[in-house]
C-alpha positions as CSV (number, residue, x, y, z in Angstrom):
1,X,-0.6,-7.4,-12.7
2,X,0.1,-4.7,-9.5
3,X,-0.7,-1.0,-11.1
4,X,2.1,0.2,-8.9
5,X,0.1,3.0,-7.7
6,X,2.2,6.4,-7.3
7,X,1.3,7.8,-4.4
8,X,0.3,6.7,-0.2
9,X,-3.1,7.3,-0.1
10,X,-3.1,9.0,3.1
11,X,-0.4,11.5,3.2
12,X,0.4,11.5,-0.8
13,X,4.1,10.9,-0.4
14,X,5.4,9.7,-3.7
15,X,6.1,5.6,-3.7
16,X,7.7,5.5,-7.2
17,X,8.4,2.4,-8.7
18,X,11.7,1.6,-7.2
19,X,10.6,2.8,-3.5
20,X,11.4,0.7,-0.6
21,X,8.6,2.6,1.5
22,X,5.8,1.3,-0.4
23,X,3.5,-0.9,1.0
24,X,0.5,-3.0,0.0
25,X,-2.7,-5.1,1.1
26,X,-4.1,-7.6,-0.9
27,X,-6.4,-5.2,-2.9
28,X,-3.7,-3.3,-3.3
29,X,-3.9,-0.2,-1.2
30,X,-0.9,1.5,-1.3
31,X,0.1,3.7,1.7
32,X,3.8,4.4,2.6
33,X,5.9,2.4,5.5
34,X,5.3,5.2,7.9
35,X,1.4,5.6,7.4
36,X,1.3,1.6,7.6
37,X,3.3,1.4,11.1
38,X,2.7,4.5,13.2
39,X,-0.8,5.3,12.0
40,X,-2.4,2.3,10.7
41,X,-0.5,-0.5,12.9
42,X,-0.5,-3.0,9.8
43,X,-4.6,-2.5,9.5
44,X,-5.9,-1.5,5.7
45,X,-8.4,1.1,6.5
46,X,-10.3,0.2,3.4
47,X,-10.2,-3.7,4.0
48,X,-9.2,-4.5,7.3
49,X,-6.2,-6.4,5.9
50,X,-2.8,-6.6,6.3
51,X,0.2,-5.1,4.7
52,X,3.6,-6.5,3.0
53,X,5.8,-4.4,1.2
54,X,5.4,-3.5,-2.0
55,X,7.3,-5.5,-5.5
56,X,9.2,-3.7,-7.2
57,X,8.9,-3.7,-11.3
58,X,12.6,-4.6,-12.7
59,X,13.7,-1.9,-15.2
60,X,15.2,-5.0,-17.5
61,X,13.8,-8.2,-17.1
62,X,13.0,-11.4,-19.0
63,X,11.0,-11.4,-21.7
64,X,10.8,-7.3,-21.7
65,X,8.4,-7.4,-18.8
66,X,9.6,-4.7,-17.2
67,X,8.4,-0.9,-16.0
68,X,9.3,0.3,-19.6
69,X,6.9,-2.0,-21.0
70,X,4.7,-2.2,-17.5
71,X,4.8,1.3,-16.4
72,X,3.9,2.8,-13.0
73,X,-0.2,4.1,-13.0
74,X,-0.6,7.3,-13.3
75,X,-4.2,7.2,-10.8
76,X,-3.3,8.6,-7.5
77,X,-5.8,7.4,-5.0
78,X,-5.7,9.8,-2.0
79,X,-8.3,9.6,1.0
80,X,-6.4,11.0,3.7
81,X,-7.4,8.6,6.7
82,X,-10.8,9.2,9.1
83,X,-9.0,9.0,12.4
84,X,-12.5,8.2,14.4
85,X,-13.8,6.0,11.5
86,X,-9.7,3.9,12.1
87,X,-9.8,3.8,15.6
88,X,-12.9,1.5,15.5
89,X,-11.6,-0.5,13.1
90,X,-7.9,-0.8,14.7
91,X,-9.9,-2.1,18.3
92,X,-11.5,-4.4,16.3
93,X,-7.9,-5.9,14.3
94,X,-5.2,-4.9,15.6
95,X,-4.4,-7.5,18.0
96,X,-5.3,-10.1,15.4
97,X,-2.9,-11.6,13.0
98,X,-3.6,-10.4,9.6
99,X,-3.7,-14.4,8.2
100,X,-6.4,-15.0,11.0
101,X,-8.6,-11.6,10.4
């Protein structure tokens, strides 16, 4: 189950639950839409995957699994980005497709 982490991890902008901005890789780093596309170009720093936006937890849904029940994590995980340490890894994948990295 996604811990719907609160926060982009490299600027700290708040990505509640029911934020449109939030976006994910597959180990779930969470940064926010504009970290992802103007600083990242759709490279996870941490994994060198890609990114796709973020579920959002329904307030009611079947069964009770919701966000009442499921809430939002209360960890923020915030490691503002290494520009030097990024630039070597976007030379290295950002002209690869993220299914092909």
């Amino acid at each position: 189950m996604l811990e719907i982490r609160p926060t982009c991890e490299n600027c700290n902008k708040k990505l509640p639950n029911h934020s449109d901005e939030a976006m994910i890789c597959s180990f779930e780093c969470t940064f926010c839409n504009t970290c992802v596309e103007e600083i990242l170009e759709n490279v996870c720093p941490n994994c060198g995957g890609g990114f796709e936006k973020r579920p959002i937890r329904p307030l009611n849904a079947i069964h009770g699994n919701s966000i009442k029940k499921f809430p939002q994590s209360k960890t923020v995980v915030y490691k503002p980005i290494d520009i030097r340490f990024l630039q070597e890894i976007l030379v290295q994948y950002k002209n690869i497709k993220p299914s092909k990295r």
